[in-house]
Every structure is written in structure tokens, then in C-alpha cells.
N, C-alpha and C positions, 0 to 999 in steps of 0.2 A: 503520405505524411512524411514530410522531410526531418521536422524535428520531435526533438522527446515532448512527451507532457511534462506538466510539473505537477506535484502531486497534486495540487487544488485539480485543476486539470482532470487530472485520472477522476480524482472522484467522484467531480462531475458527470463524467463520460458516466461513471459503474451507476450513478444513479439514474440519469436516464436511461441505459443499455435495459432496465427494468420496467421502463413503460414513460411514457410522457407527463412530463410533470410539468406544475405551474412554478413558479419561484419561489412560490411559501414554501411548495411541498420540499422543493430542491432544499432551502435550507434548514426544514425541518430531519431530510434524511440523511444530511452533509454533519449539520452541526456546525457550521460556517457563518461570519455574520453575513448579515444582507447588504451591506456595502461590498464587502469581500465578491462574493456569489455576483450581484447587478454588474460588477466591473469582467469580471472573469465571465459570463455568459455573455457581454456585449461584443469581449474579443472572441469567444466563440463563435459568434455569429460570422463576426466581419471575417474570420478564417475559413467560414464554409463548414465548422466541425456540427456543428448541430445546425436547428431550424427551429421556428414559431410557425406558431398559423392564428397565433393574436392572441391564444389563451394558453397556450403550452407549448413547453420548450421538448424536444424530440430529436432522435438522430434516424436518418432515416436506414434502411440495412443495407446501401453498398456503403456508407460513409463511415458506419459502426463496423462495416469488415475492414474497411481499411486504419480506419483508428485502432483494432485489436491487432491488427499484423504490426502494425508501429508499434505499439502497447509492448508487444512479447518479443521485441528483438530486443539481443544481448545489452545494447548501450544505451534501450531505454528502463528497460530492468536494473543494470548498475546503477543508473541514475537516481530511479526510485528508493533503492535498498538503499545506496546514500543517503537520500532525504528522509527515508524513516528511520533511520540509526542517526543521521544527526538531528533529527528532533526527538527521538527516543533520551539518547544523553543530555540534551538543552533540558525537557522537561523532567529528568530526572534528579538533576543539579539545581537547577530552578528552583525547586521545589521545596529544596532542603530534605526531600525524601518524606512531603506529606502526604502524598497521595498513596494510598493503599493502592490505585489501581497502576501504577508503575513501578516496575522493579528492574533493577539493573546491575546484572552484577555478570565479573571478566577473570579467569581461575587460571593462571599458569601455573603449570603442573607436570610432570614427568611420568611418562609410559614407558610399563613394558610391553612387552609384545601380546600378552593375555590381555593384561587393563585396558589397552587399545581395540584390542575384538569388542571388551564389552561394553566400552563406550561407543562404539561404530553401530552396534546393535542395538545400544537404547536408542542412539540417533534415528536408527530406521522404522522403530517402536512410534516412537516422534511422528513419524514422518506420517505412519503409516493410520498415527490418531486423529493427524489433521487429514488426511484422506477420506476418512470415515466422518470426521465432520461436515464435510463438503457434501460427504453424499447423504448426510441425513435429511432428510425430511423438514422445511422449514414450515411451521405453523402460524399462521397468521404471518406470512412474509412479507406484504405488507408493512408491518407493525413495525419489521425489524429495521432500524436507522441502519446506515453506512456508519455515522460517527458511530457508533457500540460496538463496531464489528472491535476484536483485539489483536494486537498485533505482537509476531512472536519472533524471535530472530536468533539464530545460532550459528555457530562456523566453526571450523577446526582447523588447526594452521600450527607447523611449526614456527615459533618464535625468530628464528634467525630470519626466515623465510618474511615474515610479515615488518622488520626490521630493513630488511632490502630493501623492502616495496619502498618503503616510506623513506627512504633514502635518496633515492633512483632521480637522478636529474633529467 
């Protein structure tokens, strides 16, 4: 796979990569509408990324290794974490801040060399809860939509540093 996904894309992929679905199921587990989904599964097809056999849409397993190797290289990861930080801030402003289930918020603030351990250390607490989530036990997994999964995002960056970046011709 030459190019990145785009997240409609990915999600796609994550919900078939789960077993063969028909269209309804696709956007019953997406959360996407059905125009959205019918266009995006059509170029699917014509890319060769999945397949039909007349009732369900499927990727077969050399196609889903090589869609995951694309998937996890560096500049299709930048790409994603772009498009879910800027639709994180789009539906956060959007919104006027009604949805309980979004929250967004950016703290510049100054370390010393302790406050820095102990922020590094809740980060890896972080890290290490959403590991344990992965590996629990999904019940009735099934059930579970792709749209309800939640999406979580953090970074750490000196201020000058991220000032450059965005400078940088």
C-alpha cells in the first residue's frame, strides 16, 4: 500500500479486520452514514483493499497484512493522530462544549526537575492503563461498536520547541 488511509478508511479496515460484515453491520459498527460508508467501500473495492462475495464485505489475510504494515508506519500514524486531534478540536468548539463526552483542554506550565519525574510517571501510569485495557477481556465483543470505542490523546513538548515547528518554512 503506497498511500495512507484516511480515517474513514482505517475504520473500515478495524471493522472488517473483525470478521465479514454486510453494509448495515459496517455502519452499525462505524457509526458512519450510509452514503458516507457505500462511497468509501466502493473505492475500496476498486483499490483491491477488501472484497464481496455478494453478501459481505471481507479483507482477505495477505491484504489485511499488508494494509496493517501501511497502517503502523510512521507517516500513516502522523497522519491519523492529525485527523483525530483535528477533529477532536473541530467537535470540541463546534459544540460550544455540549457534549459531556468531549473534553479538551492544553496547560502550559513550568517544571522543575522533581515535577517533571512526576508527571513522566503518571504519563507511563497512563500508558500502562490503557495496556490493561487492550488486554481485558471483551464480553459480548460483538456488541462492542468501533464508533463507542474513546479516543484519548496527550504529549509533552517544550513550548519553544513546538513554536519552531510551526514556524519552519
Amino acid at each position: 500500500m503506497k498511500h495512507g488511509l484516511l480515517l474513514i478508511e482505517r475504520v473500515i479496515i478495524e471493522s472488517l479486520a473483525r470478521g465479514p460484515k454486510t453494509i448495515h453491520t459496517i455502519i452499525q459498527d462505524t457509526g458512519l452514514g450510509s452514503s458516507l460508508v457505500t462511497n468509501v467501500l466502493a473505492f475500496m473495492l476498486y483499490k483491491n483493499f477488501i472484497r464481496f462475495n455478494g453478501q459481505s464485505y471481507y479483507i482477505d489475510k495477505e491484504t489485511l497484512e499488508d494494509l496493517c504494515n501501511g497502517v503502523e508506519s510512521s507517516q500513516s500514524l502522523k497522519k491519523e493522530i492529525k485527523e483525530l486531534f483535528d477533529s477532536l478540536v473541530n467537535v470540541f468548539f463546534n459544540t460550544n462544549n455540549k457534549l459531556e463526552s468531549t473534553q479538551l483542554k492544553v496547560k502550559k506550565f513550568w517544571l522543575g526537575s522533581g515535577d517533571e519525574l512526576v508527571l513522566r510517571s503518571h504519563l507511563r501510569n497512563l500508558e500502562d492503563f490503557f495496556v490493561q485495557l487492550d488486554k481485558r477481556p471483551k464480553v459480548g465483543q460483538e456488541r462492542h461498536c468501533l464508533g463507542e470505542k474513546r479516543v484519548f490523546c496527550w504529549g509533552l513538548s517544550d513550548y519553544k520547541t513546538l513554536i519552531n515547528e510551526c514556524v519552519k518554512i
